[in-house]
N, CA, C and O atoms as a printed pandas DataFrame, in Angstrom:
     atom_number atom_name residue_name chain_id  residue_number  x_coord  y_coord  z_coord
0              1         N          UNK        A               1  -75.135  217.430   62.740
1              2        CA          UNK        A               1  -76.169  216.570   63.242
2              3         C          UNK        A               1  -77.504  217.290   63.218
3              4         O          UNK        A               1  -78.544  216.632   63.244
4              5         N          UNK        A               2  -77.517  218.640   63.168
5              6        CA          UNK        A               2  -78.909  219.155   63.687
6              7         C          UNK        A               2  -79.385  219.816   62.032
7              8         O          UNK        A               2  -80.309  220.514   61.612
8              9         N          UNK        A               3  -78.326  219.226   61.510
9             10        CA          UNK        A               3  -78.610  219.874   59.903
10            11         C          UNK        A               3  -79.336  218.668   59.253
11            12         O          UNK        A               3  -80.310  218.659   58.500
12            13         N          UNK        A               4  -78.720  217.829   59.667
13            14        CA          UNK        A               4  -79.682  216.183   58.732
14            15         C          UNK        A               4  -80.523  216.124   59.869
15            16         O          UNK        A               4  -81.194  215.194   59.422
16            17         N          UNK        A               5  -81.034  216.344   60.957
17            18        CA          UNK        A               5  -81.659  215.750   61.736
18            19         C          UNK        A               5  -82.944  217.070   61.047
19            20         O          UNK        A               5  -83.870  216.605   60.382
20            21         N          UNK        A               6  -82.908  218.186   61.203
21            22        CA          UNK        A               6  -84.019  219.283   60.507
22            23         C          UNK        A               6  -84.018  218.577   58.940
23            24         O          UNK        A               6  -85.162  218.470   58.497
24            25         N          UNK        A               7  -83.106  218.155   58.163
25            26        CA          UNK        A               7  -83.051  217.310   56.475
26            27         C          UNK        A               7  -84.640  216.591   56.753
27            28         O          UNK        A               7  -85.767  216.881   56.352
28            29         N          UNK        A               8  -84.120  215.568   57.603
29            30        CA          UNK        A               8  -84.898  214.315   57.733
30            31         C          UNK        A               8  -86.523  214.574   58.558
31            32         O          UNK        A               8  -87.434  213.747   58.509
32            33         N          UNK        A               9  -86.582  215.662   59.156
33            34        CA          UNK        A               9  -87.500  215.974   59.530
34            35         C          UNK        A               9  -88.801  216.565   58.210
35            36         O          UNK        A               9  -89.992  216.318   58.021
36            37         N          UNK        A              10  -87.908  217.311   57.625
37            38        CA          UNK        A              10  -88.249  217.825   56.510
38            39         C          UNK        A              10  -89.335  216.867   55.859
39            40         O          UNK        A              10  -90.564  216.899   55.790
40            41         N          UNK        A              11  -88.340  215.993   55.409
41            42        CA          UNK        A              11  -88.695  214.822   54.385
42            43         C          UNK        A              11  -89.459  213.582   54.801
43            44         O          UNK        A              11  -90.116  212.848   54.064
44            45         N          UNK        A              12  -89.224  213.449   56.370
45            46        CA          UNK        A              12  -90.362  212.347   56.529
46            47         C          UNK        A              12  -91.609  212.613   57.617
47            48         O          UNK        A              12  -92.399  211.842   58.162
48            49         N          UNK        A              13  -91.397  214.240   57.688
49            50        CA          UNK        A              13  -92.187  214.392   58.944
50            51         C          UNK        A              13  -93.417  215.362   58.268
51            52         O          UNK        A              13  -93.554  215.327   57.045
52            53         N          UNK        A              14  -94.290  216.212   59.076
53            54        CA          UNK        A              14  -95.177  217.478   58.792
54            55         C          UNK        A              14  -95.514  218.047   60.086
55            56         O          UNK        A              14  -95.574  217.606   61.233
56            57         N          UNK        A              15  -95.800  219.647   59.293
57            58        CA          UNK        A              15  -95.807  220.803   60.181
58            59         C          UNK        A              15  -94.076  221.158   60.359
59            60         O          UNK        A              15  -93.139  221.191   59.561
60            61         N          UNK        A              16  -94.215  221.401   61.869
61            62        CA          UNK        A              16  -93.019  222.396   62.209
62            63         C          UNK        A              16  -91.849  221.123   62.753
63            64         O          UNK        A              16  -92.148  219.938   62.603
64            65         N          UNK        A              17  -90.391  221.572   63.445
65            66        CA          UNK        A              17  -89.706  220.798   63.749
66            67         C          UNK        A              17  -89.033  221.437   65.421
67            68         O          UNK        A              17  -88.280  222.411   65.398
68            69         N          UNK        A              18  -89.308  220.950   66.407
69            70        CA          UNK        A              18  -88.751  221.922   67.271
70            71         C          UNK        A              18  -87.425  221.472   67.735
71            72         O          UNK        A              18  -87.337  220.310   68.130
72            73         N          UNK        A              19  -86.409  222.211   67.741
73            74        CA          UNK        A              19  -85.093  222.302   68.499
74            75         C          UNK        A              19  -84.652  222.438   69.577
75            76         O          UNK        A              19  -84.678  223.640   69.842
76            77         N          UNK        A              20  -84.256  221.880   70.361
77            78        CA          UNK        A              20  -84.135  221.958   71.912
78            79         C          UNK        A              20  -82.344  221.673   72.920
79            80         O          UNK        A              20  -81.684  220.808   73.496
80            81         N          UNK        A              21  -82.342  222.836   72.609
81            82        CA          UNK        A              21  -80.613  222.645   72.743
82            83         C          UNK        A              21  -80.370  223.041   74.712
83            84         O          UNK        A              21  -80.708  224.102   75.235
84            85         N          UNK        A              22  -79.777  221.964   75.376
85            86        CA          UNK        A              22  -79.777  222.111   76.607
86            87         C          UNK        A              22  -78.225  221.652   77.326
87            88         O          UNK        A              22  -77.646  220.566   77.319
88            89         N          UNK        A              23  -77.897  222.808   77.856
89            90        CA          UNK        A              23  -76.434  222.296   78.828
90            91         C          UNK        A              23  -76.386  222.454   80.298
91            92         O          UNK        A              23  -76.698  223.458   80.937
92            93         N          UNK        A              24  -76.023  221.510   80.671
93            94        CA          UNK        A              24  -75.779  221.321   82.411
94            95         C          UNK        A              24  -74.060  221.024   82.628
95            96         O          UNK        A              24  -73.376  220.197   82.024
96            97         N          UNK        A              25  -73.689  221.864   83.556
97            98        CA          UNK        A              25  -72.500  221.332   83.323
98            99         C          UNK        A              25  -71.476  220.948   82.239
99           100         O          UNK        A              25  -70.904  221.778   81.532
100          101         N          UNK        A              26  -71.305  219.686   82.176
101          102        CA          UNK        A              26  -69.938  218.960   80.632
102          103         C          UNK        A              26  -71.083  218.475   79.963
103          104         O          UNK        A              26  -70.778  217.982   78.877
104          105         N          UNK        A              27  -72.764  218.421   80.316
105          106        CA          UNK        A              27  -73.539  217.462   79.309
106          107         C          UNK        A              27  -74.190  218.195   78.482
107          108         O          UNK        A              27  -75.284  218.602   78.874
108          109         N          UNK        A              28  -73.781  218.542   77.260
109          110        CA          UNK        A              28  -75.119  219.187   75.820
110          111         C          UNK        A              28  -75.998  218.383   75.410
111          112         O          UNK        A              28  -75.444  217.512   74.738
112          113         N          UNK        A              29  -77.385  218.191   75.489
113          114        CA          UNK        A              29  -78.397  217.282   74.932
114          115         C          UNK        A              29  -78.886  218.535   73.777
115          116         O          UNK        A              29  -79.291  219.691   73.904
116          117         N          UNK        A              30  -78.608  217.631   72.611
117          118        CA          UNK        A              30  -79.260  218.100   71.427
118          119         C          UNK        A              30  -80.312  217.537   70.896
119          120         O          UNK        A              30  -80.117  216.486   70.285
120          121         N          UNK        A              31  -81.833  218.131   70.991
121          122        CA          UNK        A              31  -83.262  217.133   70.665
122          123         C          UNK        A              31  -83.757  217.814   69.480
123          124         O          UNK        A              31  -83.818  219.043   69.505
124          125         N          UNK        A              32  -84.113  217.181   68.458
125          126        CA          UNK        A              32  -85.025  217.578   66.828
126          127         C          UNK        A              32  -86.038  216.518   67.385
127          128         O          UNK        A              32  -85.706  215.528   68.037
128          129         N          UNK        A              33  -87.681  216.958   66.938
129          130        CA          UNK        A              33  -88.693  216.304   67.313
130          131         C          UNK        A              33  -89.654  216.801   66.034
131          132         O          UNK        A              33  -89.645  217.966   65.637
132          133         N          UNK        A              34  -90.192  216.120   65.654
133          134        CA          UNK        A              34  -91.112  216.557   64.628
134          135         C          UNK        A              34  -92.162  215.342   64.604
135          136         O          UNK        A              34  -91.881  214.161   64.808
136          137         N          UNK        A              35  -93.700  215.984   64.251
137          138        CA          UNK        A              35  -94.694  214.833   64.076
138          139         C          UNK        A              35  -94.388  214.080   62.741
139          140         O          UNK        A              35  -94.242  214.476   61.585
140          141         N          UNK        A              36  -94.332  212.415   63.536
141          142        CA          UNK        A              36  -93.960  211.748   61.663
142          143         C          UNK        A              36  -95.596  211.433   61.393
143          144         O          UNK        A              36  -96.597  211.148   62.050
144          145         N          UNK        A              37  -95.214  211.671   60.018
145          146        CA          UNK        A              37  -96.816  210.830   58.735
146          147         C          UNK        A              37  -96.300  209.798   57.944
147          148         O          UNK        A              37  -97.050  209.348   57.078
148          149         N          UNK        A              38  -95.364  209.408   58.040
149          150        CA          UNK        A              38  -94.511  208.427   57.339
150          151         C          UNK        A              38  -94.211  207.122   57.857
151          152         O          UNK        A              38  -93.473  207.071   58.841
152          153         N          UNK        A              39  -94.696  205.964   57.319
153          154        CA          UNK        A              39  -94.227  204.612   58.436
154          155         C          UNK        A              39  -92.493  204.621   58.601
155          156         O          UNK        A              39  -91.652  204.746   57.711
156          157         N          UNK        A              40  -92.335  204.473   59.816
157          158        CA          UNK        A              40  -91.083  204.271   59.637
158          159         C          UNK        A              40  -90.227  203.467   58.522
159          160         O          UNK        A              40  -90.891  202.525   58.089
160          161         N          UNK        A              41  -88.860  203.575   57.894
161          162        CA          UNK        A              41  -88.355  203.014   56.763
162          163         C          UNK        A              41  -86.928  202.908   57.398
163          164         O          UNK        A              41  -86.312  203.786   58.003
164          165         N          UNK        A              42  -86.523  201.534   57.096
165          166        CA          UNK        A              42  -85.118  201.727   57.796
166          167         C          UNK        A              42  -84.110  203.032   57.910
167          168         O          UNK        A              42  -84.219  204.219   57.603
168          169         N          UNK        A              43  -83.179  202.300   58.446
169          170        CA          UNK        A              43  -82.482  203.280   59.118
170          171         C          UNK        A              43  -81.481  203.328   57.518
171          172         O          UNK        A              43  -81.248  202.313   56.861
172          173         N          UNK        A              44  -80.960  204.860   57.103
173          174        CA          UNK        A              44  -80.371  205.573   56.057
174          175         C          UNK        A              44  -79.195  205.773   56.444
175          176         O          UNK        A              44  -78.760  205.340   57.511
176          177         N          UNK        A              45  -78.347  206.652   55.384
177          178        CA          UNK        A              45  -77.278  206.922   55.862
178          179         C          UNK        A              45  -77.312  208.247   56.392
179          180         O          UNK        A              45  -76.260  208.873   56.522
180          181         N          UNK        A              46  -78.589  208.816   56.761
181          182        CA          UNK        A              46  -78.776  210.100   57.876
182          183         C          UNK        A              46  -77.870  209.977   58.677
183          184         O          UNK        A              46  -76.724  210.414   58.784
184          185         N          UNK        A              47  -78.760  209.083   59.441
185          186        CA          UNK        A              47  -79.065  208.605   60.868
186          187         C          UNK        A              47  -77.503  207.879   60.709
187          188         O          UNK        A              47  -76.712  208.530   61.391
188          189         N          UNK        A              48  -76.972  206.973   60.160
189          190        CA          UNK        A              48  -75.717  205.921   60.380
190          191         C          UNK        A              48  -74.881  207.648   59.982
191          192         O          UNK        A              48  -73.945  207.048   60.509
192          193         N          UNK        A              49  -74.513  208.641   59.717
193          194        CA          UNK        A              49  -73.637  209.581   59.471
194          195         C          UNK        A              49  -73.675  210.560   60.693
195          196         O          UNK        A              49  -72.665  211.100   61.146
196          197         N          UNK        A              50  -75.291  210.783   61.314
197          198        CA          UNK        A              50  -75.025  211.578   62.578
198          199         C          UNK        A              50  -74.871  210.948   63.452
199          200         O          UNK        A              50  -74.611  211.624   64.448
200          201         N          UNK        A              51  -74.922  209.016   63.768
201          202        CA          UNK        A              51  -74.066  208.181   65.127
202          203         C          UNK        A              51  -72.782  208.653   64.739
203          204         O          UNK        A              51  -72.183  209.558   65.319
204          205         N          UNK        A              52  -72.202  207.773   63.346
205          206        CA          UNK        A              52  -70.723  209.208   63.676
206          207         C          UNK        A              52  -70.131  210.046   64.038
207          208         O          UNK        A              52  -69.004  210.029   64.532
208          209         N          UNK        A              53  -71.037  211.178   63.779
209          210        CA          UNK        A              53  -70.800  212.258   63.776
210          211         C          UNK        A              53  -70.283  212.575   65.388
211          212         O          UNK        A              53  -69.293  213.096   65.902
212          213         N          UNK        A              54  -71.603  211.920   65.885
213          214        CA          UNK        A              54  -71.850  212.161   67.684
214          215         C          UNK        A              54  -70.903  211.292   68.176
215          216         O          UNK        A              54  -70.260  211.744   69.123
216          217         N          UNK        A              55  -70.549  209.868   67.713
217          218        CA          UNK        A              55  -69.555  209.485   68.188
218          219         C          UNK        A              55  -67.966  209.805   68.226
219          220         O          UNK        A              55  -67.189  209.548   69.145
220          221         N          UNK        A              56  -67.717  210.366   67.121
221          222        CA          UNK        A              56  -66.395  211.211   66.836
222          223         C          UNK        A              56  -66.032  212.187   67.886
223          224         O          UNK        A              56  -64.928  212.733   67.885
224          225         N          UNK        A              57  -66.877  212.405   68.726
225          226        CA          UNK        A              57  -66.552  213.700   69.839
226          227         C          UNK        A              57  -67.272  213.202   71.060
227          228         O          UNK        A              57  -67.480  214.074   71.904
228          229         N          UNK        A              58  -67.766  211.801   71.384
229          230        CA          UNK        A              58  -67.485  210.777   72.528
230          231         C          UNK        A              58  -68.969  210.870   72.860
231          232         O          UNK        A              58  -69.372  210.267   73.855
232          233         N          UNK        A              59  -69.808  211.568   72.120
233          234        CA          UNK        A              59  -71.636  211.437   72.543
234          235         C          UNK        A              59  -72.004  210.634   71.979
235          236         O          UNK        A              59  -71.398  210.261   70.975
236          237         N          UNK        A              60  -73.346  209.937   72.469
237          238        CA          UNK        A              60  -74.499  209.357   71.795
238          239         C          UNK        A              60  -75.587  209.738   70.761
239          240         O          UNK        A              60  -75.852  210.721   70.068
240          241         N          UNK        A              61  -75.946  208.864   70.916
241          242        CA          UNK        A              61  -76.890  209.867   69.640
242          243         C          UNK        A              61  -78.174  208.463   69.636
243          244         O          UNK        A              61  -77.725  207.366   69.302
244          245         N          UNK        A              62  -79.836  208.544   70.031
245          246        CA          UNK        A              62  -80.989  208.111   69.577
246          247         C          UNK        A              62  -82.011  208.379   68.917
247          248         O          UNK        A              62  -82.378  209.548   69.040
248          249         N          UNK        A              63  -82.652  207.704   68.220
249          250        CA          UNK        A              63  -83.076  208.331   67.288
250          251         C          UNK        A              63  -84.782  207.052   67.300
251          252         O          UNK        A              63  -84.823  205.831   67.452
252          253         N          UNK        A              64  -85.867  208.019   67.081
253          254        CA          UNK        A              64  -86.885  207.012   67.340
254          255         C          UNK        A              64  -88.207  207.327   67.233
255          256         O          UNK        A              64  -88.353  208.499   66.886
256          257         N          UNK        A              65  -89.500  206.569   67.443
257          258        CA          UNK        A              65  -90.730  207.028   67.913
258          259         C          UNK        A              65  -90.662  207.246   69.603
259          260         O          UNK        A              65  -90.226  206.486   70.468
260          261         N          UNK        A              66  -91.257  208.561   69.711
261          262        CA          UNK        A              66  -91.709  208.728   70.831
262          263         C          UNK        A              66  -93.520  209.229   70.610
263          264         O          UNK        A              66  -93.945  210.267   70.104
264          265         N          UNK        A              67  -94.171  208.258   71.099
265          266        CA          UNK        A              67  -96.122  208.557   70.457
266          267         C          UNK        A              67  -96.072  208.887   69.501
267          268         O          UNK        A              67  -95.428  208.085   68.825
268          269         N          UNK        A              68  -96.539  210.007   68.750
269          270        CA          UNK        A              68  -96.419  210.490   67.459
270          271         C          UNK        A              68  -95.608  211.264   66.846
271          272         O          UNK        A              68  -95.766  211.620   65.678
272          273         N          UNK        A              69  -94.406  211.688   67.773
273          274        CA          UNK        A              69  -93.419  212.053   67.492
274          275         C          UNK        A              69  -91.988  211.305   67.099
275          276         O          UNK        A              69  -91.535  210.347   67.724
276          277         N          UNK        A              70  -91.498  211.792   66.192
277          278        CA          UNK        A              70  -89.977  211.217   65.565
278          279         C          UNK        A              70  -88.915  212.116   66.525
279          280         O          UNK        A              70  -88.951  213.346   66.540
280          281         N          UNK        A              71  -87.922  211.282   67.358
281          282        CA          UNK        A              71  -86.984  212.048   68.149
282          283         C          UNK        A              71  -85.688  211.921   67.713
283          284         O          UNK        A              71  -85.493  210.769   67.325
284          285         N          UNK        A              72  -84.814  212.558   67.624
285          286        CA          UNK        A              72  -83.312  212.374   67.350
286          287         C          UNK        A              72  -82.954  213.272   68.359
287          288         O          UNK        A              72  -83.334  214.413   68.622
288          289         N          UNK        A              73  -82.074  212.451   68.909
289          290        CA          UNK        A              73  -81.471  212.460   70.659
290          291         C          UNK        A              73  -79.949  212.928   70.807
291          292         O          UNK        A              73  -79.061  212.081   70.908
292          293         N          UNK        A              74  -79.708  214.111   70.817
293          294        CA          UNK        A              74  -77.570  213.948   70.971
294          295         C          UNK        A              74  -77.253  213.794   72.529
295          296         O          UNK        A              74  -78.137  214.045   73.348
296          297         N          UNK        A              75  -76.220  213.457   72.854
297          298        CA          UNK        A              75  -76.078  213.295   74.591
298          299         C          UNK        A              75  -74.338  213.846   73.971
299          300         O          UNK        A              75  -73.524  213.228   73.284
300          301         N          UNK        A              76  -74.287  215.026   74.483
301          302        CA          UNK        A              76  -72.665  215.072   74.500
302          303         C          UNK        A              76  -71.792  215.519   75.536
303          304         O          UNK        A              76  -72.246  216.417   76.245
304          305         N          UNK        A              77  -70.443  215.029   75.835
305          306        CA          UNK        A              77  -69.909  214.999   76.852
306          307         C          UNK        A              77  -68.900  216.020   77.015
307          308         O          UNK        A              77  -67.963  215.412   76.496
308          309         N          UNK        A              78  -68.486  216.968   77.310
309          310        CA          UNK        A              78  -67.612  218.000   77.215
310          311         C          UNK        A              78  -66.273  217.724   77.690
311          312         O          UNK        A              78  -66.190  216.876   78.579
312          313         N          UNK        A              79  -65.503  218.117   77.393
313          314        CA          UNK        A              79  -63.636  218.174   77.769
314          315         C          UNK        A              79  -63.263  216.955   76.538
315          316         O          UNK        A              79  -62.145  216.444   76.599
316          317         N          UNK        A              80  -64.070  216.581   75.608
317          318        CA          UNK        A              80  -63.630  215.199   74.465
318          319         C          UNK        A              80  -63.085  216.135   73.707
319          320         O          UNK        A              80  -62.542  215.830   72.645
């Protein structure tokens, strides 16, 4: 997930991409944020391969504008 999510940053974003890996307890939130220059373009098979991905092991996964930033969101649940 954090490999297509830095892919896609790559390719539709500019400048840098920051990573933000956080655990509390059973919850891992995995965040990729990068400034987009790109109008948004539907949704790919990135994004439809890392809901998989995150769903296969019982997390979420959002993915979006936040102001001028592009966010891809993991929420994962531990003991899955």
């Amino acid at each position: 997930m954090v490999q297509e999510a830095l892919t896609n940053a790559a390719r539709h974003g500019t400048g840098h991409a920051d990573l933000d890996v956080a655990c509390d307890g059973d919850v891992c939130t995995i965040e990729v944020r990068n400034q987009r220059v790109r109008a948004a373009a539907r949704p790919g098979h990135g994004l439809l391969g890392m809901r998989e991905r995150v769903a296969a092991v019982g997390g979420e996964l959002s993915a979006g504008c936040e102001g001028d930033d592009w966010v891809v969101r993991a929420r994962l649940l531990g003991g899955h």
